[in-house]
C-alpha positions in Angstrom: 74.4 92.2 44.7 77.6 91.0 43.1 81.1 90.7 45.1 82.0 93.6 43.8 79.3 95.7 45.0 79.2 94.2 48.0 83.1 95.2 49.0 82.6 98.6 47.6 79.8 99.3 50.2 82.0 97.9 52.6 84.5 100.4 52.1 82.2 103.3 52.1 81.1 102.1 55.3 84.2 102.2 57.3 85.4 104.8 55.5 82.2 106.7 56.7 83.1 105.1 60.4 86.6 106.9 60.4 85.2 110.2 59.3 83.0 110.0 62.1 85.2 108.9 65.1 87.6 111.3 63.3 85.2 114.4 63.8 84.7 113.4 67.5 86.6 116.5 69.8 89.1 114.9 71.5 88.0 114.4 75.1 90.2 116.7 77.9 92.6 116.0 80.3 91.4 115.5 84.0 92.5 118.7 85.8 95.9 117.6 88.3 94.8 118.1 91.5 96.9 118.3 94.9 96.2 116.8 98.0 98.3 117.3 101.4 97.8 115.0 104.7 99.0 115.6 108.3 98.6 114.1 111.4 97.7 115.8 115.0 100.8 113.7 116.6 103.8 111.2 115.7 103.7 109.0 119.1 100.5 108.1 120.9 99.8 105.8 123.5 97.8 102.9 121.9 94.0 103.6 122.3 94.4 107.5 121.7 92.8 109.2 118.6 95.0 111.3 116.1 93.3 113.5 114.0 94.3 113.6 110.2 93.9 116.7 108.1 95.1 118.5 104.9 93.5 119.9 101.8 92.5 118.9 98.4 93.1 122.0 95.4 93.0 122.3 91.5 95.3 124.5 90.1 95.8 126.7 93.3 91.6 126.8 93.7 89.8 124.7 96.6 88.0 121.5 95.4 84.8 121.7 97.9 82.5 118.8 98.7 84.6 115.7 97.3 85.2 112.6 99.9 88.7 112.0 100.8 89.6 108.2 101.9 91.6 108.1 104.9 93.5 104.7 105.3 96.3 103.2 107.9 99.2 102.1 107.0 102.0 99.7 107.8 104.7 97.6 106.4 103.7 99.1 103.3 100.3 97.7 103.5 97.2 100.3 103.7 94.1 98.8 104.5 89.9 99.7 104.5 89.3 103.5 104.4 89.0 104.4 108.9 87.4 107.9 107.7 86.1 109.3 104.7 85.9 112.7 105.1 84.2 115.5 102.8 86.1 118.9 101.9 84.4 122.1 102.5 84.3 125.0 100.8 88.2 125.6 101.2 88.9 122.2 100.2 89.7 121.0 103.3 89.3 117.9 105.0 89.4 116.6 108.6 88.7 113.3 110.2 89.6 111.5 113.9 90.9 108.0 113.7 93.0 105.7 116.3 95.7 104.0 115.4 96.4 100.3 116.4 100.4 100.0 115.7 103.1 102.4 114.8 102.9 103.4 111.1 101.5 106.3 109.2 98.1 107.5 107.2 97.1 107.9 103.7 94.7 110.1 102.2 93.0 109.1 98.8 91.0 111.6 96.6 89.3 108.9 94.0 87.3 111.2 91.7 83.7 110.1 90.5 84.2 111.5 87.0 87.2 112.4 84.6 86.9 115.9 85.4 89.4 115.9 88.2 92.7 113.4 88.2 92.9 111.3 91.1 95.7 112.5 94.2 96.6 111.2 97.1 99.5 112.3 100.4 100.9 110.3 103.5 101.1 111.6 107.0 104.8 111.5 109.0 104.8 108.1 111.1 102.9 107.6 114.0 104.8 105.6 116.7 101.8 103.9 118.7 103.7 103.0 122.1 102.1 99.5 123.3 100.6 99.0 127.1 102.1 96.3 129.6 100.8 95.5 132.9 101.7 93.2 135.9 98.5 91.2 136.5 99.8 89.4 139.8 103.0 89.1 141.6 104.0 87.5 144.6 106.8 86.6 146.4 107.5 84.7 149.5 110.5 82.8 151.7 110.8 79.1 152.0 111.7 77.4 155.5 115.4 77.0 154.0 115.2 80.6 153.6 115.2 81.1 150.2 112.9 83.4 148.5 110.4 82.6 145.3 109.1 85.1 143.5 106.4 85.1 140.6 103.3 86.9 138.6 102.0 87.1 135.5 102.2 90.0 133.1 99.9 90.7 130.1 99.8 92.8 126.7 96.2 93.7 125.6 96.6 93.7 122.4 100.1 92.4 120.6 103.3 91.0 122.8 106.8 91.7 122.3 109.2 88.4 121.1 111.2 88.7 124.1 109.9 89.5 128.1 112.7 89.9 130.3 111.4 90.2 133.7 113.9 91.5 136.3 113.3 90.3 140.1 114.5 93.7 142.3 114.2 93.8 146.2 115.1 96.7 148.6 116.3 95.9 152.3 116.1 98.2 154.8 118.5 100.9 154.7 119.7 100.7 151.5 119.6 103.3 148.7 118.4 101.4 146.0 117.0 98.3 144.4 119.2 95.3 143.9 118.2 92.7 141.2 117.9 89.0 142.4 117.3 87.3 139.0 115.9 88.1 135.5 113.9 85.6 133.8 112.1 85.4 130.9 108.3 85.4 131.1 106.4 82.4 129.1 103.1 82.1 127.8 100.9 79.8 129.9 97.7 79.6 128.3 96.0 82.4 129.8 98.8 84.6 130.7 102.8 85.7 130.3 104.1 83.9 133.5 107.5 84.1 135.7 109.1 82.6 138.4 112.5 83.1 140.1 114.5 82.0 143.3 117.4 84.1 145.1 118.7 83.4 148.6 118.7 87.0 150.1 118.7 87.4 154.1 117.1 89.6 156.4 113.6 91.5 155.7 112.8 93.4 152.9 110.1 94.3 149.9 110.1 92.9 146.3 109.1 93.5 143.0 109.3 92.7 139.5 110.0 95.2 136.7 109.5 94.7 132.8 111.6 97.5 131.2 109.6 98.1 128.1 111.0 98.2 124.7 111.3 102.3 123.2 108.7 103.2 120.5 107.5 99.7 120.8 105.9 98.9 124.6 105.8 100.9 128.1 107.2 99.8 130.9 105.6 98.1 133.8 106.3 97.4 137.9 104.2 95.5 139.8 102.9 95.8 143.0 105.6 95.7 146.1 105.2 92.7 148.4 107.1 92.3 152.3 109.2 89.6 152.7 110.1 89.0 156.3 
């Protein structure tokens, strides 16, 4: 076949290519969906399931029997679906999850096929209020009559940067507690430790009080001890 030949039957072959992709129907648009999330509550203790729920629709009609990803968020960082959830017949979706630390959900349709476009809606906040508890405390009165007081406080889970610890005692026949000190508890190996001294006279119970920080960790009192 001479060179001639050769690039004419070249032609005629991509020129039969074009007319072929050319004749293919163009393929359709995914159909917009619409997907809504809400959460059962925006402040929880730490531990306590919220429940997540909205609804998944195509052009004002329910889209049954589709999974919905449900994943936490915080810091603008969403991690593994906690929940995948399937739609029922009105296209909506429900699913219990328990948040760690205050942020908020997101919920992910992720279509198998082109039919549908992909959607996806975040919940309000969720403010996840931390736990604190006095482990020990004790307190007792030197021969020089001054008074020691200390315990240990823990945080299951995460810890505030600061732990102010404020040493209160009551005497008899007073109205209210007086603080003694306020220190600043420090990790020990094992636990968030304190100590304080306060000359104070006379009988009278102690305790120590951590006041919490709002939307971030409860507060905590520890057990009352008698001093004589």
């Amino acid at each position: 076949m001479s060179r001639s030949i050769a690039r004419f039957a070249a032609g005629l072959a991509a020129a039969a290519t074009v007319l072929t992709l050319s004749a293919l129907p163009a393929a359709a648009d995914p159909a917009v969906t619409k997907l809504t999330a809400q959460t059962s509550s925006t402040r929880v203790d730490a531990g306590t399931p919220v429940t997540i729920s909205g609804r998944l629709t195509s052009a004002a009609k329910p889209v049954a029997g589709v999974t919905v990803g449900i994943a936490y968020c915080t810091d603008d960082f969403c991690g593994e679906f906690d929940a995948q959830p399937v739609t029922d017949a009105n296209g909506r979706y429900r699913a219990t999850v328990t948040p760690v630390r205050s942020g908020h959900y997101r919920a992910d349709f992720l279509p198998a096929d082109e039919v549908l476009a992909p959607a996806n809606a975040s919940t309000a906040d969720v403010v996840v209020v931390q736990p604190a508890e006095f482990t020990s405390f004790t307190a007792t009165r030197a021969a020089d009559g001054t008074i020691t007081a200390s315990g240990t406080l823990g945080f299951p889970r995460f810890t505030p940067p600061a732990i102010p610890v404020r040493i209160e005692y009551l005497t008899a026949g007073s109205p209210c507690w007086t603080t003694a000190a306020t220190v600043e508890a420090q990790w020990t190996g094992s636990a968030f430790g304190f100590s304080a001294a306060a000359q104070v006279r006379g009988p009278g119970v102690w305790r120590a009080v951590y006041a919490g920080v709002p939307d971030q960790f409860h507060a905590a009192v520890s057990r009352v001890v008698f001093v004589r």
